[in-house]
Steps between C-alpha positions, in 0.01 A plus 500: 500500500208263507327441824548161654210221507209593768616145696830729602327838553294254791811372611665760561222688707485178651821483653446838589213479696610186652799692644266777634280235691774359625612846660191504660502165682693624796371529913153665432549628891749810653465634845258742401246234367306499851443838505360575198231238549412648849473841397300375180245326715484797714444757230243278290291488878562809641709698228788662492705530777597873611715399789746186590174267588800181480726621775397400868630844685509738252142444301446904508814525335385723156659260098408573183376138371584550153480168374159455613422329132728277512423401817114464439580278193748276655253443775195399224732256327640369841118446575393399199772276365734427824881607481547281223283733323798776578698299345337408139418869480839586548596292221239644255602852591899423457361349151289821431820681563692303256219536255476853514872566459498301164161671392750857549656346178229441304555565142830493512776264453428228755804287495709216752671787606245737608335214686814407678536888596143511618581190716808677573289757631272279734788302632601788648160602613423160650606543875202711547269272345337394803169598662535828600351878366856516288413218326154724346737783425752295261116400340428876473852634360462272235131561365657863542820443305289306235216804470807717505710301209192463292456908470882534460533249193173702362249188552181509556468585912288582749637741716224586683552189721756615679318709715296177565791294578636754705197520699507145554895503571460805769251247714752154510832666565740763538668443194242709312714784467745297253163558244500894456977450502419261197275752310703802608785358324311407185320840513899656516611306263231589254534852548866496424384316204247785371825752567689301278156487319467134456205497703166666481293761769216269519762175612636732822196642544316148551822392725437819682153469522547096603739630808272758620210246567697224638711751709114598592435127544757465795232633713224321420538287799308524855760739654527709192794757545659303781493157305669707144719640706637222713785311242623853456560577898671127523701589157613823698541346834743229346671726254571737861674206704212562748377241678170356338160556572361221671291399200750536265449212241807212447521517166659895577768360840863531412661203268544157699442213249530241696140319405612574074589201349850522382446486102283791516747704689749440289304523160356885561904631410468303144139637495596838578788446186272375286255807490733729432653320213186460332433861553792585335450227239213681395670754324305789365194300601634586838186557730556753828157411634648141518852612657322697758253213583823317568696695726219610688413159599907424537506818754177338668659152570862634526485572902279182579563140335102438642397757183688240280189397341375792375848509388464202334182534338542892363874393358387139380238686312672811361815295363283270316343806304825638458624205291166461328561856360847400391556390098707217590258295713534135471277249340136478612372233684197553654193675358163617659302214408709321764439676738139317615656130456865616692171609777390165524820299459637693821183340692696202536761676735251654697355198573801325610564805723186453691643196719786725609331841521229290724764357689654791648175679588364234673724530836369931517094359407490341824679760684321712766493846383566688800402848558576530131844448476482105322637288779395191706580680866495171680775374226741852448394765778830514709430609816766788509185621272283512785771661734587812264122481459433547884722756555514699157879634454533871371639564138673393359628147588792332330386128432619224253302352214254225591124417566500653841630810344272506191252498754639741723501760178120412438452547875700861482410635214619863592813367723677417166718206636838389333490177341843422418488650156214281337228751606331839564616729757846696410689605188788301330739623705381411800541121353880575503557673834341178613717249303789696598378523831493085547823463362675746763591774283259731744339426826103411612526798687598769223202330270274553815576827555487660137160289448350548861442141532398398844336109416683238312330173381723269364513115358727280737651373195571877381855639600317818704372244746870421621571899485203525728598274751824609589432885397544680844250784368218273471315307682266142402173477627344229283641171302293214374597214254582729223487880615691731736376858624681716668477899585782742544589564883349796559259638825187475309551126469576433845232341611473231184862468542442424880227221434658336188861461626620241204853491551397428893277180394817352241730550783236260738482245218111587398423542205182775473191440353614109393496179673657203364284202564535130296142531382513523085273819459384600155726826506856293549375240248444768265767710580782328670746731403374751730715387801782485249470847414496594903764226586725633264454863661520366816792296456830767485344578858290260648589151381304344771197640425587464129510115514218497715262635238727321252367156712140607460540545143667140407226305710293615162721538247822186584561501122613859450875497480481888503370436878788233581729757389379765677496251821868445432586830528332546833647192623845637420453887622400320853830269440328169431705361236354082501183675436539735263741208317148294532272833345730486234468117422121534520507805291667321241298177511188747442717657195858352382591789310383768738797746495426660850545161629832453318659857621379455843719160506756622358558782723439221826759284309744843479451560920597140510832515304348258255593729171465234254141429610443857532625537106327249384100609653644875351524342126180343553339808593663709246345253207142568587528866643374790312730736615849268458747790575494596857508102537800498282625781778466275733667201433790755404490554876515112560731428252756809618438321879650185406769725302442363163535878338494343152145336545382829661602701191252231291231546712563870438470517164162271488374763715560785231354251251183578708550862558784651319470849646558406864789733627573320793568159258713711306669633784551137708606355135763781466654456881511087403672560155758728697546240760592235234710765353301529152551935513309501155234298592490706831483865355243335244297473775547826693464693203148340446388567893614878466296505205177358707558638813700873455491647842526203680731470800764307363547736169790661635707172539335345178615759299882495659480173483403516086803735434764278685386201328463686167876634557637126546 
């Protein structure tokens, strides 16, 4: 088949290249942004750091700073270039990477369909394309996949720059040990090819040879056996259930996606399919060292989503050289004399990225970076931070996710603290005790005991906070705008129990370490959902105090209708009904369609015995609600108070519209249909909630209920 003109070989690159910039115009910054230019300054002027120089109690502490390269180059071009720098170089490297994975094809078939695999491949890979060490690896596995393609396919290669890459690779991250997995499984797969003798000595003997020095490369770093060993100790820590080293790296925590974007969740299955079709498509062209390749980077991301992009990069790759290798390849459209124009025909995106890229890293350039941790302390430092700081709780301490508890981790680097799941500190299953833990299923106490955990530092916002409070095991010592602290009742806390009596100071209407005062400080302007946040925590208890603070907060902020409506509710828990009725008009001048405002009336039109009212703020809540259903639920309940069982049914069924596998619908929608004698509607019904909910309490009775109407 002819090749197509050279103006569609550029266009397609084009397009392709375009789509890889554009991956790479996402938030140049992360949380651990700050650090690494700290500790890049500080090894560039005093080198690098043996201890944990960044923490303010535990400086002796001993870490292993293997990204130290990074680190020094992110601080040059920080220097050099500002953050904006960051973020252009970002975007060449995420191009480099694209470049490199269609250079692993070269000579082959390059078709539409390889290039939409390869972009396949880096959609996938994108949510770690921001500025951190992992971004360096994915540039590394795929100048190693293309060194290791090239000798596979019998090009002309260079193998001796692995070693060099490796070198390179064992300075910038931990990654490096994915290098000598990738040539191990070439090097097997060639060897299984010289039994079957479709290979030759000298091919597994340079693989072997290759492995040797970059496995001998791993230790060319400053601390040698320590730094080769170190991804191996956090593979085996992980792969135990133990709890991590303090150092462990992110990339290697237990799966909790919630920062991947989600296409790229979602597209690594397909991904994952589409490898091992074209391995099989291959036929007796069928290549092991490929297959290998494949599942050992499928094993590598398979117990963390945060490995997805070497996923994404290895698979992207590999399934694009399958299908190159297979006879029935498409048409070609794009040929290597593209390849320079497609280059410079992608400039355009970059440049339209730079507005954006600049735009997001301007807010962290003119941050403070304190005591290395990339925060403004007079804008974020809580002052909870300062408490736990003061009085330094033993490990480990069960906190929530949040700044003050990012910090608290940097602070306590060897008192692993729980964040909620989205950090270092315990294994997976820790993450579930806890979830199960906040919704009932086991108490604080049972968690505390099996995990010795004496501290707890927890968002007000967080549901721990309220288990806190009214836990009769523990005791609060500390609570600011945003954080509670409290320690287990126990002697060797008696004296900070003593002098920080919390619950004492709530019961005497004083709120600790706050004053509300009219004056419009920089903090509330900037954040006045803060007394929000502690208002609503306060409320269930202390509504007084909770529309006290809730007072402070709307002399800043009188447009918020989130604040009116938290003001209502105050006003209602302390039994003022004209003024909550008045929070609620207010909070719906400030927002007509706000649908806390609309439930909140029509529950104060309900009290009042005005149900039509009541039904009609409901069904304007329900149309601009997210969650519909349990709204649906409700105006069930309305509708069955004024005894119209017909519209109750309706709102019944809208609410299994919304969530069709709610066994308590099913069951409430199977008691209505028996009430207005409709058996077959009825045991519809039941049968459906037995199916969703087996063993619960009502089974018994359901399934009597099923055979009497069955028998009818």
């Amino acid at each position: 088949m002819d090749s197509p003109r050279s103006a569609t070989k550029i266009a397609g690159l084009a397009v392709f290249f375009l789509f890889v910039a554009s991956l790479g115009a996402f938030d140049i910054v992360s949380e651990d942004l700050g650090i690494h230019l700290v500790a890049g300054q500080h090894t560039v002027e005093h080198g690098i750091p043996q201890t944990n120089v960044f923490s303010e109690i535990h400086q002796d502490h001993p870490i292993l700073q293997h990204e130290w390269a990074f680190q020094v180059v992110t601080h040059w071009i920080a220097s050099a270039f500002g953050l904006a720098g960051l973020a252009w170089v970002r975007l060449g490297i995420a191009l480099l990477i694209g470049w490199l994975m269609i250079l692993s094809v070269r000579g082959t078939q390059r078709t539409g369909v390889l290039l939409a695999v390869l972009g396949l491949g880096l959609l996938v890979a994108q949510p770690r394309f921001f500025w951190r060490p992992g971004l360096w690896s994915l540039l590394f596995i795929a100048a190693d996949l293309k060194l290791l393609v090239d000798f596979l396919e019998g090009r002309r290669t260079r193998l001796l720059w692995l070693p060099v890459v490796q070198a390179l690779w064992a300075n910038v991250h931990g990654y490096f040990i994915v290098g000598p997995i990738l040539i191990g499984a070439a090097l097997a797969g060639e060897a299984w090819a010289l039994f079957r003798r479709n290979s030759s000595r000298q091919r597994v003997t340079a693989l072997g040879v290759s492995l040797l020095l970059c496995t001998a490369a791993c230790f060319a770093t400053p601390f040698f056996v320590e730094g080769a060993l170190y991804p191996v100790k956090t593979l085996l820590a992980l792969w135990s259930e133990e709890r991590l080293i303090a150092e462990s790296i992110a990339e290697m925590l237990p799966p909790r996606p919630y920062f991947l974007h989600l296409v790229a969740v979602k597209a690594w299955l397909p991904l994952l399919g589409l490898f091992l079709a074209t391995a099989l498509a291959q036929g007796r062209q069928f290549q092991l060292g490929y297959f290998l390749m494949g599942l050992a980077a499928t094993a590598m991301a398979w117990g963390t989503f945060r490995n997805i992009g070497l996923f994404g990069v290895i698979l992207g790759t590999l399934s694009a050289v399958q299908l190159s290798r297979c006879s029935w390849c498409p048409a070609l459209i794009a040929g290597r004399a593209g390849l320079p124009l497609a280059g410079a025909s992608a400039l355009a995106m970059i440049a339209g990225t730079y507005a954006y890229a600049t735009n997001r890293v301007s807010i962290h350039e003119q941050s403070e970076l304190h005591a290395g941790l990339g925060y403004d302390r007079t804008l974020f430092a809580p002052t909870s931070l300062d408490f736990v700081t003061e009085h330094i709780p033993p490990a480990p301490v069960l906190n929530d996710i949040g700044m003050g508890s990012t910090y608290l981790w940097w602070f306590y680097p060897d008192r692993m603290p729980f964040i909620n799941g989205y950090s270092s500190g315990y294994p997976i299953d820790f993450y579930d005790e806890y979830d199960r833990m906040t919704g009932g299923s086991i108490s604080l106490d049972e968690m505390a005991d099996r995990h010795d955990l004496k501290w707890a530092y927890s968002q007000l916002s967080s549901p721990l906070a309220r288990m806190l409070m009214s836990a009769e095991n523990w005791h609060p010592v500390f609570m600011d705008h945003h954080y509670l602290v409290a320690v287990r009742k126990l002697p060797e806390y008696a004296a900070l129990m003593e002098r920080f009596d919390l619950k004492q100071s709530l019961k005497d209407g004083k709120l600790p370490h706050w004053e509300p005062t009219p004056a419009s400080t920089f903090w509330r302007k900037r954040f006045p959902y803060a007394e929000l946040a502690l208002a609503e925590f306060l409320g269930p208890t202390y509504p007084s105090l909770a529309l006290k603070v809730l007072e402070g907060a709307l002399r800043v902020e009188q447009d918020s209708a989130k604040l009116w409506v938290a003001r209502g509710r105050a006003n209602l828990r302390l039994q003022q009904g004209p003024a909550a009725m008045q929070a609620i008009a207010n909070a719906l001048e400030c927002d007509s369609e706000n649908v806390n405002a609309h439930l909140l009336r029509a529950s104060m039109a309900a009290q009042q015995g005005d149900l039509a009212a009541a039904e009609q703020s409901f069904l304007i809540a329900i149309e601009g609600s997210m969650e519909p259903a349990v709204h649906w639920r409700n105006l069930a309940d309305l509708r069955l108070k004024a005894g119209n069982v017909a519209a109750a049914v309706e709102a019944l069924q809208h609410s299994l519209e919304s969530e069709p596998d709610h066994a308590q619908t099913h069951l409430r929608l199977g008691m209505l249909y028996e009430q207005q004698r409709n058996p077959a509607r009825a045991r519809e019904h039941y049968r459906r909630t037995l199916e969703l909910a087996p063993d619960a309490e009502e089974a018994g009775l359901l399934r009597r209920k099923i055979e009497a109407m069955s028998g009818r």
